[in-house]
Structure formats: structure tokens, C-alpha cells
C-alpha positions in Angstrom: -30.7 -27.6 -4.3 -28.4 -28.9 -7.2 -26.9 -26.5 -9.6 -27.7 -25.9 -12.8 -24.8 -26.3 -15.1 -24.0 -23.1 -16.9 -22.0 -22.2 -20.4 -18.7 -20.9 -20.0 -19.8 -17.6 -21.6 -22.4 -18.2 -18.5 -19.3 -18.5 -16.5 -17.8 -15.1 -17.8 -20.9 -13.1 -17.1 -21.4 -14.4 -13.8 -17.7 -13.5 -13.1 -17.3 -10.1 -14.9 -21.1 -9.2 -13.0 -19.4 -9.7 -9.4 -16.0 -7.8 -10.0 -17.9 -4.9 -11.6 -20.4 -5.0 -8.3 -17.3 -5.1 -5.9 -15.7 -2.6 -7.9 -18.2 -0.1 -7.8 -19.0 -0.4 -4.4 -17.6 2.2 -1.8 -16.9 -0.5 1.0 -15.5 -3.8 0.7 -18.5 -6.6 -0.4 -18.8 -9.7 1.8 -19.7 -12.5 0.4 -23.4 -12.7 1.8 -23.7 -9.6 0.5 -22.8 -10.3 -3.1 -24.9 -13.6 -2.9 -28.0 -11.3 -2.4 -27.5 -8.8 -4.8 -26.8 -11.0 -7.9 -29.5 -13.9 -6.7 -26.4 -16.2 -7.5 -25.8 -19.9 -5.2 -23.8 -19.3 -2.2 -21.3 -21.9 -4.0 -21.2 -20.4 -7.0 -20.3 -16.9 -5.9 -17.5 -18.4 -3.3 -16.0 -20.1 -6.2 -16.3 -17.9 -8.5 -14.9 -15.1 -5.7 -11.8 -17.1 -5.1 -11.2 -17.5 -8.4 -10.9 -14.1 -8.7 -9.1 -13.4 -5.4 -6.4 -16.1 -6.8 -5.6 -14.5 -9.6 -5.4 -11.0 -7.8 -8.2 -9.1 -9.7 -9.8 -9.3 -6.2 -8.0 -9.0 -2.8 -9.3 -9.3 0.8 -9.6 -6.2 3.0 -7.6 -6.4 6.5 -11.6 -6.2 8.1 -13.2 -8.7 5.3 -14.9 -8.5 2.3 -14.1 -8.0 -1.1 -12.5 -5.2 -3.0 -10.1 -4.4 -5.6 -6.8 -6.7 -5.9 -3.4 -6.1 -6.7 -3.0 -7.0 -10.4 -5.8 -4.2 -10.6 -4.0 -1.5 -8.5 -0.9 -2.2 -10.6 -2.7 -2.1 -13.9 -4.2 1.3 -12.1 -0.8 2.7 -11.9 0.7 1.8 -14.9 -2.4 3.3 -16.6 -1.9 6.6 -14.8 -4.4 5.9 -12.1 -1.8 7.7 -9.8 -0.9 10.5 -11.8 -2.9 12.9 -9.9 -1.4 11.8 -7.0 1.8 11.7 -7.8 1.7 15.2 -9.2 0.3 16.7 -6.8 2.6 15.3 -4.1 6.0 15.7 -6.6 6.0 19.0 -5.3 6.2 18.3 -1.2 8.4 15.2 -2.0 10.9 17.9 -4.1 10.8 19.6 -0.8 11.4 17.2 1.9 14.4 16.1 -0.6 15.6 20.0 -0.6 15.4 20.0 3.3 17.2 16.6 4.1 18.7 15.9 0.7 17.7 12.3 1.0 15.9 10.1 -1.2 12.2 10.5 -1.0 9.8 7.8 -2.5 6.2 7.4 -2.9 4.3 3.7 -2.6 1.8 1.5 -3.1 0.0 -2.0 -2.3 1.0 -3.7 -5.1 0.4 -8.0 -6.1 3.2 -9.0 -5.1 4.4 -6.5 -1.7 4.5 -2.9 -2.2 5.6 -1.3 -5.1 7.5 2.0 -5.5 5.5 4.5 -7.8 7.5 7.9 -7.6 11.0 8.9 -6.3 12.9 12.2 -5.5 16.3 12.2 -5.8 18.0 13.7 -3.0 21.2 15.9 -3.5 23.9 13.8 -2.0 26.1 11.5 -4.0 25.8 8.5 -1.8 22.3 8.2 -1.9 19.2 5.2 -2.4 19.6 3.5 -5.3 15.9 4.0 -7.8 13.1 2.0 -6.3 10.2 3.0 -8.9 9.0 -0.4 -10.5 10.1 -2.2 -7.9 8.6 -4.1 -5.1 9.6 -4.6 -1.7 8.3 -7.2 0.9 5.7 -5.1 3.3 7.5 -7.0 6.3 11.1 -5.4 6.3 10.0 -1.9 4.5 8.9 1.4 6.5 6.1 2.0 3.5 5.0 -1.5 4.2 4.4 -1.1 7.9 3.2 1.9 7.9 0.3 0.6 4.5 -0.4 -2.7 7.1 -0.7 -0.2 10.1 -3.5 2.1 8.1 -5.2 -0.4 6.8 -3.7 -0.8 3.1 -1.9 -3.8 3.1 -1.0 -7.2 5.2 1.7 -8.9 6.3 3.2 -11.7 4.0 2.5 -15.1 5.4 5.8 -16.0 5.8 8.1 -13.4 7.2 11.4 -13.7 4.5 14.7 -12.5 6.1 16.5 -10.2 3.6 18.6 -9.2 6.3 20.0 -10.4 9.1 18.0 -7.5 10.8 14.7 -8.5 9.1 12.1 -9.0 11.5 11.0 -12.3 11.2 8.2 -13.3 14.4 5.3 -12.4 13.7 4.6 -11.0 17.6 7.9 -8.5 17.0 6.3 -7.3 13.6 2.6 -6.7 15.3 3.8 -4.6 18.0 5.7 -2.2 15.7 3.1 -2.1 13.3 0.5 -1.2 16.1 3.1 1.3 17.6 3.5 2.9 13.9 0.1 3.3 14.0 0.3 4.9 17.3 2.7 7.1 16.4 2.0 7.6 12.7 5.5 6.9 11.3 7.3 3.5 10.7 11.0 2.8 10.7 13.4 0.4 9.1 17.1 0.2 9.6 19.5 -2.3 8.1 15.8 -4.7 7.6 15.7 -4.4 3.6 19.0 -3.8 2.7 22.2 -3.8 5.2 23.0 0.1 5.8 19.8 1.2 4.6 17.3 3.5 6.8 14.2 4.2 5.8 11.4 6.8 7.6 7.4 6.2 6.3 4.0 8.2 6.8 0.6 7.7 5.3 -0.9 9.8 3.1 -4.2 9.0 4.1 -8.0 9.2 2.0 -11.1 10.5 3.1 -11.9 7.5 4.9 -8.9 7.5 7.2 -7.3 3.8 5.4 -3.4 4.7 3.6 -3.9 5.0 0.1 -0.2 5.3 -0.3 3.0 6.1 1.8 5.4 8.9 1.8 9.7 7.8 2.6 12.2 9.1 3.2 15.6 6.7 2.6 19.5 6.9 3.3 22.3 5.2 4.5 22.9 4.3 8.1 25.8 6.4 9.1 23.7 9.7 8.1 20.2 9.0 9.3 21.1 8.6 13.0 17.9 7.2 15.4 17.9 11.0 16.6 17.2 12.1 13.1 14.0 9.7 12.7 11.2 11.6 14.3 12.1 14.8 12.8 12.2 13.4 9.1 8.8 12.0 10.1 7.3 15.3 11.4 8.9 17.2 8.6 6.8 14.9 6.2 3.6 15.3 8.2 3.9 18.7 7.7 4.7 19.1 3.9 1.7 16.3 3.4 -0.8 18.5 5.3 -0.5 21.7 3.1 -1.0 18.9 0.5 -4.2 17.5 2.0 -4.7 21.5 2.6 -4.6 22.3 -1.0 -6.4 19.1 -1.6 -9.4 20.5 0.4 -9.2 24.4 -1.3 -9.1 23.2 -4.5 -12.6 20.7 -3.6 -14.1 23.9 -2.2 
């Protein structure tokens, strides 16, 4: 059946009536799914969808479907969407900074790779430079793997050296994205910046999916391989009496 021609305010409503539907859903909304609910044509919704999806106010979850997009989870943190979290994580990141006296950071899926909300300061002089506001390609960055292996983010299509460590097949970046899931931690060394380390967890919501991902960072010639595992379990630790005062506090 042909389509009737709409208005552009038409156009708006239609629009504005599907990103508040995917926005308010719990689970990410597949396309046959918004077509039922609104009553809208199948072509209609898809363009109006990709629309959407192209100028990030909708993104596509790594299992399908619709949900929130990029330019909205930035907005989100610049409006102090992540000021809860970020407060209450300042004070396990102030800790894991005392203990190693490295750089910790906290980040996010962000439009355009994953962007850097929070930093701790560690206490040495040669230390990371100050990620916040920045963002980092989710290929050659430990928060990145470890947001692609929980189910937060995806890998870039086209795998950008910034190194001449960066990972750059796709097969190589799979397998130590499902091993960081395995493990729970991700790695980077000399991949986003020559002499830079980096050591990642997720700090995980109720549904099991990263909502954002704890680092640790330093040079090279401190953080030795041997030094990796027990940054990572010393942030699993500090993050569960997080999630443990998460939990009293809903009580």
C-alpha cells in the first residue's frame, strides 16, 4: 500500500514518538517491534530509525535493536547523568590511586569511541597525562575492550593504528576481547600511546552489560606484565564494596 504523504511537523512527531518509545523501554526495541506499537509503515519507521541512528540520538545494541545513542549518553554526562556514579566510585578510585599511586580513570561509550568521564591523579610525578573529555578509539584502549567485551560498546569498523603496537586484525582484537571477558580485565600496553599501560574492569549494572569501566594507567617501565593481574584484582575488590554499599543503601 502507498504512503500517505505527511507534514514535516507530521515528520517530527512521528520521530520524537519512536525515540521516546525506545527510550523508555528497558531492553533494546527491534524494529518489528516499534512497527507494532506505533501502527507506523514498516518503511516509515526504518527510515525514520536510521535517521536517528545516523545522527547518534539512537545507537544499535551488540544483540540488535534499538536503544539510546551516543550524542545522548554524552549529553547524559555533561548534564550530570553520571554524577552519582562518579561520586560514588571517587571514593574506591582515590583508593586504588593511594595503593598503586597510578592514574586511575573512569569511562564511558561515548559518539565518537569512549570518552573519559572522571580521573584520579595518582601520586607520582611521571604519571598519565588528564584523559577527562577526551575520547579514545575502543580498539587500542583497555576501557574500550573491556566496554566491547560486556556488552557496552563495538569495535570501530576500521581498526586505526595509533601505534605501532595497535592491534589492527580484526581476529587478534576478537580473541582478546573474548579472553577479557573471560578473565574480566583488559590490557593495553604501548597500543594508545608508545610507553603507556593501561589495566580495565567493568563496573557492571543490574543486568550484567558494562555501564562504564574502571583504569588504571602508567608508564611502561613501572607497570611490569607481573604487575597486571594484581592492579586488576585490587580494582575488583575496591568495586565490590562499591556494588556492596550500592546494594545496603537499596535495602
Amino acid at each position: 500500500m502507498e504512503e500517505k504523504p505527511v507534514t514535516g511537523t507530521q515528520s517530527i512527531d512521528r520521530a520524537c514518538d519512536l525515540l521516546i518509545r525506545v527510550l523508555n523501554s528497558d531492553d533494546p526495541q527491534t524494529l518489528s517491534e516499534l512497527v507494532s506499537v506505533t501502527g507506523l509503515a514498516k518503511g516509515t519507521t526504518a527510515r525514520i530509525l536510521s535517521a536517528l541512528e545516523r545522527s547518534g540520538l539512537l545507537g544499535r545494541s551488540p544483540i540488535g535493536g534499538f536503544e539510546a545513542g551516543p550524542v545522548l549518553n554524552q549529553f547524559a554526562v555533561r548534564g550530570g547523568a553520571y554524577t552519582a556514579l562518579i561520586g560514588s566510585l571517587t571514593p574506591a578510585m582515590e583508593r586504588i590511586a593511594d595503593i598503586t599511586h597510578e592514574t586511575v580513570s573512569l569511562a564511558v561509550t561515548g559518539h565518537n569511541g569512549i570518552d573519559n568521564i572522571a580521573q584520579v591523579e595518582g601520586s607520582y610525578l611521571l604519571g598519565s597525562r588528564n584523559w577527562v573529555g577526551e575520547s579514545v578509539p575502543a580498539h587500542c584502549s583497555a576501557a574500550g575492550k573491556v566496554l566491547i567485551a560486556f556488552g557496552a560498546a563495538s569495535a570501530p569498523a576500521t581498526l586505526v593504528p595509533r601505534t605501532v603496537e595497535t592491534i589492527t586484525d580484526f581476529a587478534v582484537l576478537d580473541a582478546q576481547i573474548r579472553r577479557a571477558h573471560e578473565v574480566g580485565f583488559a590490557v593495553i600496553r604501548n597500543e594508545l600511546e608508545q610507553g603507556l599501560v593501561s589495566i580495565s574492569i567493568p563496573v557492571l549494572g543490574d543486568n550484567g552489560k558494562a555501564i562504564a569501566a574502571l583504569s588504571v594507567s602508567g608508564p611502561a617501565e613501572r607497570i611490569t606484565p607481573g604487575d597486571e593481574i594484581h592492579i586488576a584484582q585490587l580494582m575488583r575488590r575496591e568495586l565490590s564494596q562499591f556494588h556492596g554499599t550500592q546494594q545496603e543503601g537499596a535495602a
